[in-house]
C-alpha positions as CSV (number, residue, x, y, z in Angstrom):
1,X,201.5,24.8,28.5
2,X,201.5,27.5,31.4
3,X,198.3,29.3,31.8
4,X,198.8,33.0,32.6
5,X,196.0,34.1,35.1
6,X,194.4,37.2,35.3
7,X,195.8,39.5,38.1
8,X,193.2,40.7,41.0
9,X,192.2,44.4,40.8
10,X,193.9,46.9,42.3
11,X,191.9,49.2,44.0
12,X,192.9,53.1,43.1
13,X,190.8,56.5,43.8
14,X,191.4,57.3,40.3
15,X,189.6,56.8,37.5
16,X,190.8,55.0,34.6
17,X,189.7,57.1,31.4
18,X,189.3,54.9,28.1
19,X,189.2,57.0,24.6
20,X,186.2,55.3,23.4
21,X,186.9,53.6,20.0
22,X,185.1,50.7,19.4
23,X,187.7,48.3,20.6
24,X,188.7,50.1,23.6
25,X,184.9,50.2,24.2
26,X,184.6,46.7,24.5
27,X,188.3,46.3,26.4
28,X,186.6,49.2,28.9
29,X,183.5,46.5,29.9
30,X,186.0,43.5,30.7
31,X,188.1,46.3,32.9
32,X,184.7,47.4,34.5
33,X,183.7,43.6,35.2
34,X,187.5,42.9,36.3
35,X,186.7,45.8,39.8
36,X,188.2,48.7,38.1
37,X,186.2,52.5,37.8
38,X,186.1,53.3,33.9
39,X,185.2,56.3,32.7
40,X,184.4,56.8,28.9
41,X,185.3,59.8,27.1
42,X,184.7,60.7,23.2
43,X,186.4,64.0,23.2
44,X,190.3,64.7,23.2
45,X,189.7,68.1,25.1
46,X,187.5,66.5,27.7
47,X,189.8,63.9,28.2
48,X,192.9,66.3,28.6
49,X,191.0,68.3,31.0
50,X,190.1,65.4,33.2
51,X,193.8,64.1,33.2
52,X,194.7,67.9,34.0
53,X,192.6,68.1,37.1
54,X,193.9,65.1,38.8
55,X,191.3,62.8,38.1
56,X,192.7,60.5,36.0
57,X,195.1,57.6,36.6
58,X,195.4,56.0,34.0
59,X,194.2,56.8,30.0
60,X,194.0,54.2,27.3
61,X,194.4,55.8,24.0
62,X,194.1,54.0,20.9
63,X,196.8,55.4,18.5
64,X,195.9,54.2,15.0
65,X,198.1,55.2,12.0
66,X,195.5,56.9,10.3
67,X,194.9,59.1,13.3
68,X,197.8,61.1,14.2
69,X,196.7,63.2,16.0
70,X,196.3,60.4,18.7
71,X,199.6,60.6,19.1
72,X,199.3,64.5,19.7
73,X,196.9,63.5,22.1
74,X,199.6,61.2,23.8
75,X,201.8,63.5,24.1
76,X,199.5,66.2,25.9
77,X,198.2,63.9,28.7
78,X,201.3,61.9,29.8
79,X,202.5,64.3,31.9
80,X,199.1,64.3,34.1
81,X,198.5,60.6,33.9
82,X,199.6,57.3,33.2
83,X,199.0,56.5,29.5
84,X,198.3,53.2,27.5
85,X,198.5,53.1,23.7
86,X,196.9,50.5,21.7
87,X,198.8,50.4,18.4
88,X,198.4,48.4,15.1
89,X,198.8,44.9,15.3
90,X,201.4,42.5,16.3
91,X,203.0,42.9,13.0
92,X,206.6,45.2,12.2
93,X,203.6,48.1,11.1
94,X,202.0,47.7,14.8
95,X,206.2,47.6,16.3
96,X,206.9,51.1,14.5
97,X,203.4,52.3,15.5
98,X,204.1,51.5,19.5
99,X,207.8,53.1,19.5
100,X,206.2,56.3,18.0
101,X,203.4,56.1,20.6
102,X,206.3,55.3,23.4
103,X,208.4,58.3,21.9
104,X,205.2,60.5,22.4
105,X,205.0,60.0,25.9
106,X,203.2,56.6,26.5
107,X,204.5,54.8,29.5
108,X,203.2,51.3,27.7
109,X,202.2,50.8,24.5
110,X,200.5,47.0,23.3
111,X,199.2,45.6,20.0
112,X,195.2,46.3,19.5
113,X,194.9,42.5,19.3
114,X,196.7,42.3,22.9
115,X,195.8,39.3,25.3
116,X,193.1,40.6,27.3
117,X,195.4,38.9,30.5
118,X,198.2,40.8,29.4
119,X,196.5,43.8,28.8
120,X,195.5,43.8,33.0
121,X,198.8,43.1,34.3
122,X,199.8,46.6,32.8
123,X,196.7,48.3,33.6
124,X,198.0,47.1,37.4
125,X,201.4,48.0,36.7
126,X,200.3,51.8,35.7
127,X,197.8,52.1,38.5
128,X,200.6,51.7,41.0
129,X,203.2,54.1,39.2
130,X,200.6,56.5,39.1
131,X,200.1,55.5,43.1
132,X,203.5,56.6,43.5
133,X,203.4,59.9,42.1
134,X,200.3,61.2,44.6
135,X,202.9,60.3,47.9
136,X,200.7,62.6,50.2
137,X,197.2,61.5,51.4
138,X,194.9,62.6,54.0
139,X,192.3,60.1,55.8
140,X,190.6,61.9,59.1
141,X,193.2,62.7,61.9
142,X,195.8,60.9,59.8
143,X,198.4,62.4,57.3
144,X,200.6,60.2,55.2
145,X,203.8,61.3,53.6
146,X,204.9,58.3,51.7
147,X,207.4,59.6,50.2
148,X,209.2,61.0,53.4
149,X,208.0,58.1,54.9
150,X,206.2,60.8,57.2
151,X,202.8,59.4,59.2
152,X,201.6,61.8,61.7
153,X,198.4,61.0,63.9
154,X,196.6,64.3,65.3
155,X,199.8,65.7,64.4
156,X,202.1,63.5,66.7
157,X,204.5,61.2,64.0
158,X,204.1,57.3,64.1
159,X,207.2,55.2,63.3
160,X,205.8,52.4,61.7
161,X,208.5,49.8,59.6
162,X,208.4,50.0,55.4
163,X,205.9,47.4,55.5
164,X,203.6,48.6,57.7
165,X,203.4,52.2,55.4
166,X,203.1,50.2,52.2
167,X,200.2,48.7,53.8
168,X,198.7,51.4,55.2
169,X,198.8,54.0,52.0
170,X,197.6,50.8,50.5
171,X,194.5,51.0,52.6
172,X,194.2,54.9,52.3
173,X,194.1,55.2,48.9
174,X,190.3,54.3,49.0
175,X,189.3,54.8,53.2
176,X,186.2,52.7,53.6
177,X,186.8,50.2,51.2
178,X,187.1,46.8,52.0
179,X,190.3,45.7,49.9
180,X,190.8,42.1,49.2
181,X,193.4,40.0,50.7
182,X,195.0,39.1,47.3
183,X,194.9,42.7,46.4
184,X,196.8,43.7,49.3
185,X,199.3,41.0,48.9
186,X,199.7,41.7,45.2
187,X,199.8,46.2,45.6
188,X,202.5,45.8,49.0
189,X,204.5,42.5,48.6
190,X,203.9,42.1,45.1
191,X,202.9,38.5,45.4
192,X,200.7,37.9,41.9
193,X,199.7,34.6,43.1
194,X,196.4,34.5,44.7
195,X,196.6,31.2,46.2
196,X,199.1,33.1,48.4
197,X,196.7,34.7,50.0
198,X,196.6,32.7,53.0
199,X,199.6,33.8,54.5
200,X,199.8,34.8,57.9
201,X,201.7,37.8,56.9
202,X,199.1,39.6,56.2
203,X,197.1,39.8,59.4
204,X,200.7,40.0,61.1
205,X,201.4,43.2,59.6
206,X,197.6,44.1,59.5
207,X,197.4,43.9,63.9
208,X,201.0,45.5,64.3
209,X,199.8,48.3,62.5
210,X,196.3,48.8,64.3
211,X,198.1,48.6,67.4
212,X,200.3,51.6,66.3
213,X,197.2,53.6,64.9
214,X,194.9,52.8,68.5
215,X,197.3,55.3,70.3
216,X,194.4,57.6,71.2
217,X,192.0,54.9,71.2
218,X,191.0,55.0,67.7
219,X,190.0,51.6,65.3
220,X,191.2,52.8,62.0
221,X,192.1,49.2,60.3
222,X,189.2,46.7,60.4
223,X,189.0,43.2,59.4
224,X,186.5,42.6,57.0
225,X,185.4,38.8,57.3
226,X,185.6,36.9,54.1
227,X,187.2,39.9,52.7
228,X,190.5,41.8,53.6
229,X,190.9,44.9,55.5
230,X,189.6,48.5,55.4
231,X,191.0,51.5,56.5
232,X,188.4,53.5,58.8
């Protein structure tokens, strides 16, 4: 039998905000001991506000069928953040229960009994649609335009290869961060296996780029032994 392996964290500047029941309580530790930044929120309002400031990448809503108004609450935060509904169970009650929640807005929606596993692969898969809807990021002297595919340094434009911006809005979502070599692999080639990781592609891409950035003189991606990269 095929063992399905957890995926490794991917590292967002968002948070992700859990509705606190008591199952998505306990779901909300594992994510928090898996790398990821969980916030818990008890109140609907709170939680809309949050998702309407911009703070939020992902919410994880449990939608129970004796709580409608759950599925209300669906429908007001999907169009600030990512949402995931936990609904019923994995029987034809649970099925109905996750189209409704999918109908409401939800851009996933799992069983309540989901396989923890399962449950992070689309936690990953949300954080990086919600990466895509946030193209334009700032890091010191550097402005990234991913979705123009527009990086300008002290206002002069770089031309850098597909690769080489994945990887670098990869690194600026959280400047300062030392980001893993499997997450890297996993956010900008997609490559879920960690025992991938040793790749030369990596640090190929990784030196062309820091070559491109020291224009001025500047060290803005650093190799972090043991570790990955970080953007400086």
């Amino acid at each position: 039998m095929t063992q399905t392996t957890a995926p490794p964290a991917v590292t967002n500047s968002l948070a992700i905000a859990v509705f606190a029941t008591d199952r998505c309580r306990r779901l909300a530790q594992r994510l928090a001991g898996h790398g990821y930044e969980i916030v818990l929120i008890d109140d609907a309002g709170e939680l809309v506000a949050r998702a309407g400031a911009g703070n939020l990448a992902v919410a994880i809503v449990h939608v129970a069928s004796n709580r409608p108004h759950h599925r209300a609450l669906v429908a007001q935060l999907a169009p600030a953040c990512s949402v995931l509904a936990l609904t019923g169970d994995s029987g034809p009650d649970g099925e109905t229960a996750r189209i409704r929640a999918l109908m409401a807005g939800a851009e996933a929606a799992l069983p309540v009994d989901v396989d923890y596993v399962e449950l992070l692969w689309n936690v990953q898969a949300l954080l990086r649609r919600s990466a895509a809807r946030t193209p334009r990021l700032r890091v010191g002297p550097l402005a990234i335009d991913s979705q123009r595919r527009d990086v300008r340094l002290r206002g002069e434009p770089l031309a850098l290869t597909p690769i080489e911006l994945q990887l670098l809005v990869a690194l600026a979502r959280s400047p300062d961060v030392a980001q893993r070599r499997e997450e890297l692999l996993a956010t900008v080639w997609d490559w879920p296996d960690a025992d991938r990781a040793g790749s030369r592609t990596l640090d190929n891409h990784a030196s062309r780029l820091r070559r491109k950035l020291a224009r001025d003189g500047d060290d803005f991606v650093v190799a972090v032994r043991g570790v990955g990269y970080r953007l400086r």
